[in-house]
C-alpha positions as CSV (number, residue, x, y, z in Angstrom):
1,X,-148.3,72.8,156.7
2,X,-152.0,72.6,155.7
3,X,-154.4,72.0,158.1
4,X,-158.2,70.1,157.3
5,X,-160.7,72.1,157.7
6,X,-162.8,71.3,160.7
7,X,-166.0,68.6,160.4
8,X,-169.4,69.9,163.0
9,X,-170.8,66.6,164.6
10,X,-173.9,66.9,162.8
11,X,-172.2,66.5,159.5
12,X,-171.5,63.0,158.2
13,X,-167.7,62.0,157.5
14,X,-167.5,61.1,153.9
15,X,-164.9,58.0,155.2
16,X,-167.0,56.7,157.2
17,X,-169.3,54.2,155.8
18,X,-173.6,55.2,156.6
19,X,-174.9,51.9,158.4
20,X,-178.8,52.4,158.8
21,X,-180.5,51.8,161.7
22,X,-182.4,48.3,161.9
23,X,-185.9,48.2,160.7
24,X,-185.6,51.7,159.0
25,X,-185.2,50.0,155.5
26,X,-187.8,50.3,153.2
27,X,-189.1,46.8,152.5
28,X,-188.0,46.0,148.5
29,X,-191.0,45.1,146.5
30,X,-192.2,42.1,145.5
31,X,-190.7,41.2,141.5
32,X,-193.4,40.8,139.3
33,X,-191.9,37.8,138.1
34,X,-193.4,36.3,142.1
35,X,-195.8,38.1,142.0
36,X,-197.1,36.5,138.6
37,X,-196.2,33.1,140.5
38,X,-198.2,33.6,143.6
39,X,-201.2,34.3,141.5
40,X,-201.1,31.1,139.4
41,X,-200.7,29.2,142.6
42,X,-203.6,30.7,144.3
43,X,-205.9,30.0,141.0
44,X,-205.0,27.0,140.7
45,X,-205.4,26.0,144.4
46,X,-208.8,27.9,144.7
47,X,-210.7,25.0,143.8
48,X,-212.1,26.5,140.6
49,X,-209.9,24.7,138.0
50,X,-209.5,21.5,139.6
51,X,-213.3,21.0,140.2
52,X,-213.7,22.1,136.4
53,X,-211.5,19.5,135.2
54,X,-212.8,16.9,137.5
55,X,-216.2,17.9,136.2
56,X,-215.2,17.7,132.1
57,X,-213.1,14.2,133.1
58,X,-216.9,12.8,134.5
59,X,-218.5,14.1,131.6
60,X,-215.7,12.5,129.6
61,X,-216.5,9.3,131.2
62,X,-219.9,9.3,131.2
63,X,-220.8,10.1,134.7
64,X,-223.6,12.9,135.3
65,X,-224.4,15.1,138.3
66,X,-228.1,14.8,138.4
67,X,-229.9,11.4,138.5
68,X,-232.7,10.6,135.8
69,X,-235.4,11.9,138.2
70,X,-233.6,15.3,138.1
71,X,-232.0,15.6,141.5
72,X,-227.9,15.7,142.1
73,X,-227.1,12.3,142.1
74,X,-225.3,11.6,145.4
75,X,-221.9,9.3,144.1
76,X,-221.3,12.3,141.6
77,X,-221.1,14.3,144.7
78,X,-219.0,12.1,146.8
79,X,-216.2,11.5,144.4
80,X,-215.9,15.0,143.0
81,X,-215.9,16.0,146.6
82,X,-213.1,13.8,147.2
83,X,-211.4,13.9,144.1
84,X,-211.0,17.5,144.2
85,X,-209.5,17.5,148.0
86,X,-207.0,14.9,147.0
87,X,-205.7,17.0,144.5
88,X,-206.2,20.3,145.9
89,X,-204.2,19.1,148.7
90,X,-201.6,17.0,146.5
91,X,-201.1,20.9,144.5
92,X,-200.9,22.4,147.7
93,X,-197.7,20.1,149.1
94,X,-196.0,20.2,145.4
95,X,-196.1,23.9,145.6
96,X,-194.6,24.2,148.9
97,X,-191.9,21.4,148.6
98,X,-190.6,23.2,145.1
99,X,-190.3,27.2,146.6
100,X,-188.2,24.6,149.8
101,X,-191.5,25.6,152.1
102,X,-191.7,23.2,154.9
103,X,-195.8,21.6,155.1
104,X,-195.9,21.2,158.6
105,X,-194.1,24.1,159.2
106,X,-196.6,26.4,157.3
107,X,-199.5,24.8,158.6
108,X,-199.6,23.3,162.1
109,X,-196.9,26.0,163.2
110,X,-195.0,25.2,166.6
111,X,-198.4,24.9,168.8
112,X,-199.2,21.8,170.3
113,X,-201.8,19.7,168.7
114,X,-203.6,18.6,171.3
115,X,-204.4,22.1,172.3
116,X,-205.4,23.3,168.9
117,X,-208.2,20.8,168.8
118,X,-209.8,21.4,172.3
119,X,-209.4,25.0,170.8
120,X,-211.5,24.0,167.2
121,X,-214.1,22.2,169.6
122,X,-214.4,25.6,171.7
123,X,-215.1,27.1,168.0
124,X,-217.9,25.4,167.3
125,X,-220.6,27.4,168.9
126,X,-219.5,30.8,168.1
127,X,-219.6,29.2,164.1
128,X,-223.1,27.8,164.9
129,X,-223.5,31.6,166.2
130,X,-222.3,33.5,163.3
131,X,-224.4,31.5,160.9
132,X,-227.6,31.6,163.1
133,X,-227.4,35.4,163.3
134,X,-226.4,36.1,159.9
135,X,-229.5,34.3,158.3
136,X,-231.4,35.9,161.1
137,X,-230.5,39.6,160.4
138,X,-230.9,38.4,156.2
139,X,-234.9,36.9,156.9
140,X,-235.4,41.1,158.5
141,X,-233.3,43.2,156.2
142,X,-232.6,41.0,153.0
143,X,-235.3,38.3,152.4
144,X,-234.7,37.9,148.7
145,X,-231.1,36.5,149.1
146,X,-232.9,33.5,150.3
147,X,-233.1,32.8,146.6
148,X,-233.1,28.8,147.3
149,X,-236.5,27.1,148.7
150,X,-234.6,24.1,149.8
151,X,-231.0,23.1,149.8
152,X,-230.5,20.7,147.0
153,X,-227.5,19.0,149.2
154,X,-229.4,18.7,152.3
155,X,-232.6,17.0,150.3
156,X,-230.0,14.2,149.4
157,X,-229.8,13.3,153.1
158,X,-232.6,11.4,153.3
159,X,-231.4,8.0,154.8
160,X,-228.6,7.3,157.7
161,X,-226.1,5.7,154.8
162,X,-226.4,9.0,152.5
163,X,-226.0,10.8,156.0
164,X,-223.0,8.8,156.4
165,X,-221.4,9.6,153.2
166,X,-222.1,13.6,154.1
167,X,-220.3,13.0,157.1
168,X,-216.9,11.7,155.0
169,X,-217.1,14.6,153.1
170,X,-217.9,17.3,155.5
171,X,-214.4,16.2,157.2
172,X,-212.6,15.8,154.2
173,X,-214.0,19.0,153.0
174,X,-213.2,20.5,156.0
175,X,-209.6,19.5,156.1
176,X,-209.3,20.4,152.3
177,X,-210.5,23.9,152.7
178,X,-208.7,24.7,155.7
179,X,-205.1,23.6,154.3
180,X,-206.3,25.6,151.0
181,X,-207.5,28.6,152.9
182,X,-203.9,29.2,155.0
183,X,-202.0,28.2,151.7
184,X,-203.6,30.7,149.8
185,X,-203.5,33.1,152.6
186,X,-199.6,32.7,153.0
187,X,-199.1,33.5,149.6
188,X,-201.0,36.8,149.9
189,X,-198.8,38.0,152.6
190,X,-195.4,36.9,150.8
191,X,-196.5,38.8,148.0
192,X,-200.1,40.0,146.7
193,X,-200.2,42.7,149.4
194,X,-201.1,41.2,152.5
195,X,-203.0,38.5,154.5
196,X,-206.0,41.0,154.9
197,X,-206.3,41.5,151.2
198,X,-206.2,37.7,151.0
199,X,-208.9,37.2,153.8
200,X,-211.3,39.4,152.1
201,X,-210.7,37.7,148.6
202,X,-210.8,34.1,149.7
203,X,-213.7,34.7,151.6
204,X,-215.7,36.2,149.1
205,X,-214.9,33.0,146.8
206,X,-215.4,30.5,148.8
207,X,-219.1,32.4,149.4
208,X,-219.4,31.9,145.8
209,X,-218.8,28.6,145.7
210,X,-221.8,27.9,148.2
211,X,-223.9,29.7,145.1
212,X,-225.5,26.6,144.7
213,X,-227.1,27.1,147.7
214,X,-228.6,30.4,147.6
215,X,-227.4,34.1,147.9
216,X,-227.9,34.0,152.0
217,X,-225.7,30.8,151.8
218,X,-222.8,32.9,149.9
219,X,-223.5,35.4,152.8
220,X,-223.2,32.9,155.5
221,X,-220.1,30.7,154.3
222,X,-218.1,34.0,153.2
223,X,-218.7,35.1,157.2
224,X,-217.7,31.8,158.4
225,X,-214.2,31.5,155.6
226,X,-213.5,35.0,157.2
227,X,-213.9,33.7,160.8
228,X,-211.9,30.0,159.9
229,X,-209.1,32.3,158.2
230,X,-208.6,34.7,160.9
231,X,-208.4,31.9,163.5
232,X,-205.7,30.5,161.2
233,X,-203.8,33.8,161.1
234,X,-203.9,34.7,164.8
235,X,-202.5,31.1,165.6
236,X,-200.5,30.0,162.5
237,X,-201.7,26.5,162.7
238,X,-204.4,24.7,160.6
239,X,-205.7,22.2,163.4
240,X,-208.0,24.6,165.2
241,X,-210.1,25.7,161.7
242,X,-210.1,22.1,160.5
243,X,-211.6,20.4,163.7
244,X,-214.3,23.4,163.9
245,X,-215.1,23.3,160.4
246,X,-215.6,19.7,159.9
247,X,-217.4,19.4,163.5
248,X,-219.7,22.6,162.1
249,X,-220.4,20.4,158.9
250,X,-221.6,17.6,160.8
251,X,-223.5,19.4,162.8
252,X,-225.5,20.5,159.9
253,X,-225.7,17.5,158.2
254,X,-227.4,15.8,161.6
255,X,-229.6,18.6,161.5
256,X,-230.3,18.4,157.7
257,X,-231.3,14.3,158.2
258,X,-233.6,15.2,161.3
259,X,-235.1,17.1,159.4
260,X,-236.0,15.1,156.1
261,X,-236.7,12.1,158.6
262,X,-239.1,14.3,160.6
């Protein structure tokens, strides 16, 4: 009669299949193939191309950006403004709707509304803060980023009707932005290595795209697209960002017109 050898309890039984514990699995990497995707998606929802085709479509049509006496003509403004955040945002829902991601779902999140604007109108002063200090500590340490004698957007403000049209846009922009900042941001953390990686890169482009303004603008808007996205990523819902950022626009816009009326 043969007898099987005898098994210690630390040593595993060859039968018996290893089930690992949950959570201990390495996470599998994302395939390059999504990867390759998510970048596309984030280019072309950065703003970047769709403003550049807007722009070649006006040229195309004969519209130009600066009136004859040399200033930025205030309709080509307006509608590339608007143009650009009806597609952006068009790009954004296509995108979601064909990898089956649910809009509302990825963007307002399970917290109630009315609660998430009380919270963007709590915002507004630590935005206004952030801003205020940052060109503060730049006039001390880093006076020549104020590259810019006067903003060439807020010198359009110069009469309540052009302050009126500002005031579309700074909502509109603000809703664009937002809804393009948390899409971009989502697709970082699915698969470009994180939503930090995607803060810091998002922010520092949409600083960039303020360079019209000046170098202590880029400064400025990259701090507040860093503060907007991280509100967005501790609360998963869009609402609080977009009524701070467009309230913050407006606020600067008032201030702009008091000031060329003054």
């Amino acid at each position: 009669m043969s007898v099987e050898p005898s098994r210690s309890g630390l040593e595993p039984d060859p039968r018996v299949p290893v089930v690992e514990e949950p959570g201990t699995a390495a996470a599998a990497p994302t395939p390059l193939g999504d990867r390759l995707v998510a970048i596309a998606e984030v280019t072309l929802c950065s703003g970047f191309p769709t403003q550049l085709g807007l722009i070649v479509l006006f040229t195309l049509v004969g519209a130009a950006p600066v009136t004859a006496a040399g200033q930025l003509s205030l309709s080509y403004i307006v509608l590339l403004t608007l143009a650009d955040a009806a597609l952006v945002l068009l790009l954004v829902w296509l995108l979601l709707r064909a990898h089956a991601e649910r809009p509302v779902a990825a963007f307002v999140g399970t917290r109630g509304f009315g609660g998430e604007m009380l919270l963007g109108i709590g915002l507004v002063p630590a935005a206004l803060l952030i801003v205020a200090v940052t060109f503060g500590i730049m006039v001390r340490v880093a006076p020549w980023l104020h590259n810019v004698p006067e903003n060439p957007l807020e010198a359009l403000i110069q009469s309540p009707a052009a302050a009126v049209w500002f005031g579309v846009v700074a909502v509109v922009a603000g809703l664009r932005e937002e809804v393009q900042r948390a899409f971009i941001l989502r697709r970082f953390e699915q698969h470009l290595g994180g939503a930090v990686i995607g803060l810091v890169v998002f922010s520092v482009a949409f600083g960039l795209g303020h360079l019209l303004q000046g170098w202590d603008a880029v400064v400025a808007t990259g701090l507040l697209g860093a503060f907007w996205g991280i509100v967005y990523l501790t609360r998963r819902s869009v609402v609080a960002p977009i009524v701070c950022h467009a309230i913050f626009n407006l606020t600067e816009i008032l201030l702009a017109y008091r000031g060329n009326a003054g």
